[in-house]
C-alpha positions in Angstrom: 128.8 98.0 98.0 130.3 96.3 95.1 133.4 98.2 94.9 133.8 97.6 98.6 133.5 94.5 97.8 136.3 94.5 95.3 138.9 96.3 97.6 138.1 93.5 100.7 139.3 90.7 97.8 141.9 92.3 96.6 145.2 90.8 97.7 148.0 92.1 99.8 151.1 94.4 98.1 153.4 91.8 99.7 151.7 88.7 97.9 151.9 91.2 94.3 155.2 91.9 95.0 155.9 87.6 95.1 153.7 86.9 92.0 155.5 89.9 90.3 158.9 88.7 90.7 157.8 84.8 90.1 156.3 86.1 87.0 159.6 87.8 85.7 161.5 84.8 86.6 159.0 83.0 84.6 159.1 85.5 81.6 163.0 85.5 81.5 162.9 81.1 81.3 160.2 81.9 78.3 162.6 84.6 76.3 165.5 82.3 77.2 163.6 79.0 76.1 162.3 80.8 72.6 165.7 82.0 71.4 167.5 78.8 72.1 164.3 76.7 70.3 165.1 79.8 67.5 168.8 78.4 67.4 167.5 74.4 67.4 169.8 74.1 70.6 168.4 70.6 72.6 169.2 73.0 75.6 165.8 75.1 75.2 163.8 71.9 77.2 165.3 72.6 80.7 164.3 76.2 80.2 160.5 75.0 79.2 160.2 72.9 81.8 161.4 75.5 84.3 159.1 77.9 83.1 155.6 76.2 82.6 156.5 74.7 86.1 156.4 78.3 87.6 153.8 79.5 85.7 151.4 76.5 86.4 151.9 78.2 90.1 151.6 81.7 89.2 148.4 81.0 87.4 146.6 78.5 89.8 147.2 81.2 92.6 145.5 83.8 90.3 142.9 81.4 90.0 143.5 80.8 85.9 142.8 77.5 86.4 142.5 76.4 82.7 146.0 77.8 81.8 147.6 76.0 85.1 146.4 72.7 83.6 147.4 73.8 80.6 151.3 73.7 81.9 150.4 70.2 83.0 149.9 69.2 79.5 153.0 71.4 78.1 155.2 70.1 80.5 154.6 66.5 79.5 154.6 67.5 75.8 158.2 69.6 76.6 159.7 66.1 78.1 158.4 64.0 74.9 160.0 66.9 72.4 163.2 66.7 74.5 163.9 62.8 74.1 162.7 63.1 70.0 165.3 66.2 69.9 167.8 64.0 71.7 167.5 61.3 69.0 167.5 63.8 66.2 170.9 65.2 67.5 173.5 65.6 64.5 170.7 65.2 61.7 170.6 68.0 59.4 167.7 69.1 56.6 164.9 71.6 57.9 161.0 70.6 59.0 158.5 69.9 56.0 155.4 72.3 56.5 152.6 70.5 55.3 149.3 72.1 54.9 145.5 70.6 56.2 142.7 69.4 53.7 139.2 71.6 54.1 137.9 68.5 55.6 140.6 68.1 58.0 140.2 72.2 59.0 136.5 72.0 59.3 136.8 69.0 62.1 139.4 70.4 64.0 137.3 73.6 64.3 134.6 71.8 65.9 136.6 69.5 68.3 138.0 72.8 69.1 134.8 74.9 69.9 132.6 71.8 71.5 135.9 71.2 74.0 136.1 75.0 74.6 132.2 75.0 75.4 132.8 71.8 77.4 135.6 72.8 79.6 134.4 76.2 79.8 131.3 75.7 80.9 132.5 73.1 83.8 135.3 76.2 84.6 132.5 78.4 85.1 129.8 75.6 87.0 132.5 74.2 89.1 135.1 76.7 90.4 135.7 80.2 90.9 137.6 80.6 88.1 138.4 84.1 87.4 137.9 84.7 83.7 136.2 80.9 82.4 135.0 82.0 79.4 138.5 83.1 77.9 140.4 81.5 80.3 139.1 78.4 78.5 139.1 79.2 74.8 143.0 79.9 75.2 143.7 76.4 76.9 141.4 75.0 74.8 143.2 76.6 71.3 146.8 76.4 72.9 146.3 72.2 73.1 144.9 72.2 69.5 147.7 74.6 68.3 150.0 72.2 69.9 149.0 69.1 68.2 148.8 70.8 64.6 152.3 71.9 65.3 153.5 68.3 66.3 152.1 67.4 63.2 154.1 70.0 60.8 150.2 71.9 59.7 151.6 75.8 59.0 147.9 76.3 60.0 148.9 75.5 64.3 150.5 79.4 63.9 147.2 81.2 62.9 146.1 79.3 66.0 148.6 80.8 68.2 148.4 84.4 66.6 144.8 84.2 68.0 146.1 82.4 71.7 148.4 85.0 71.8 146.1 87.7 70.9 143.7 86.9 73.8 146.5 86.3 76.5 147.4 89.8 76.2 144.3 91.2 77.0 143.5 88.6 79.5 146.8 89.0 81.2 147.0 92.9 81.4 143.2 92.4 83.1 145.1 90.5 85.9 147.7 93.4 86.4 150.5 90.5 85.1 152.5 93.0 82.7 155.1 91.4 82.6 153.7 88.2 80.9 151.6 90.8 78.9 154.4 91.8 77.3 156.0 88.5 77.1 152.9 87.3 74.9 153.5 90.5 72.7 156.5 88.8 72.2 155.0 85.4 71.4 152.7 87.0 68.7 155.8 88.8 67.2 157.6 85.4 67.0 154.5 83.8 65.3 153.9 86.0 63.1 157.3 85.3 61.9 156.4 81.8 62.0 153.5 82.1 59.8 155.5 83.7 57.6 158.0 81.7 57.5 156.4 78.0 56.8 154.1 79.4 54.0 157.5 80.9 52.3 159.3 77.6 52.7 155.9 75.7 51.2 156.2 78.2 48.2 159.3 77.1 47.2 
């Protein structure tokens, strides 16, 4: 009965097929936004826009409802970094890492786990969200990551190693492989990230 279940809810091939090509689209703007953020080029916003945009759509239809609000908030963020890039336009000198205090760690780690256990919990009460529970963490973690990286802490890339970790098993459990491999790309790149701010707070 279950698995009859299943079958009646799952959608259409025609509606795959749409979410499939939206979600390449979408995974295309995000390769194209990364290497033009990897070059400093002002030009990456547009891109970012473009893409949390579509995917905000992709992932509300799939019923991921904590990473659609999560564009919300990275689209906003993408149109504050694109007027401070704008006014930083023919400065030169690279980003200071800095690195947080045990203190400042410790706190973040809780207002991170109580507003995970927060907004999943109301994910999982209130809609039909697919997959609250890790749904949640990753919009939860993403924001957090977000801020610590606004604020130059080397520590936001640990952060998205584990984001990126979860997206790609959350992702491939709701068939979209091609964002799947787009977030294997993502942990790549922060890896390298990681790697990079700690070398450049060695020296």
């Amino acid at each position: 009965m279950q698995a009859r279940k299943s079958l009646a809810r799952r959608p259409p091939p025609c509606y795959r097929n749409t979410v499939n090509t939206a979600e390449t689209i979408a995974a295309l703007l995000g390769v194209a936004n990364v290497a033009l953020v990897a070059r400093r080029s002002v030009w990456n916003y547009p891109f970012a826009l473009a893409m949390v945009s579509l995917y905000g759509v992709i992932f509300f239809e799939e019923k991921l409802y904590s990473d659609a609000l999560l564009q919300i908030f990275f689209f906003i963020i993408n149109i504050y970094g694109w007027i401070m890039w704008r006014r930083a336009q023919g400065e030169t000198g690279e980003v200071q890492a800095r690195t947080m205090s045990g203190r400042l760690r410790f706190g973040w780690f809780v207002v991170t786990l109580a507003a995970t256990l927060i907004w999943s919990g109301a994910m999982a009460h209130y809609t039909d969200a697919a997959l609250p529970w890790i749904d949640g963490p990753i919009a939860m973690t993403s924001i957090v990551a977000q801020i610590l990286l606004s604020r130059r802490y080397w520590e936001n890339w640990i952060l998205w190693i584990v984001v990126d970790i979860a997206s790609i098993g959350m992702y491939w459990v709701k068939d979209l492989h091609v964002t799947t491999a787009l977030y294997v790309l993502f942990l790549g790149l922060s890896v390298w990230g990681l790697m990079g701010w700690r070398r450049s707070m060695a020296k």
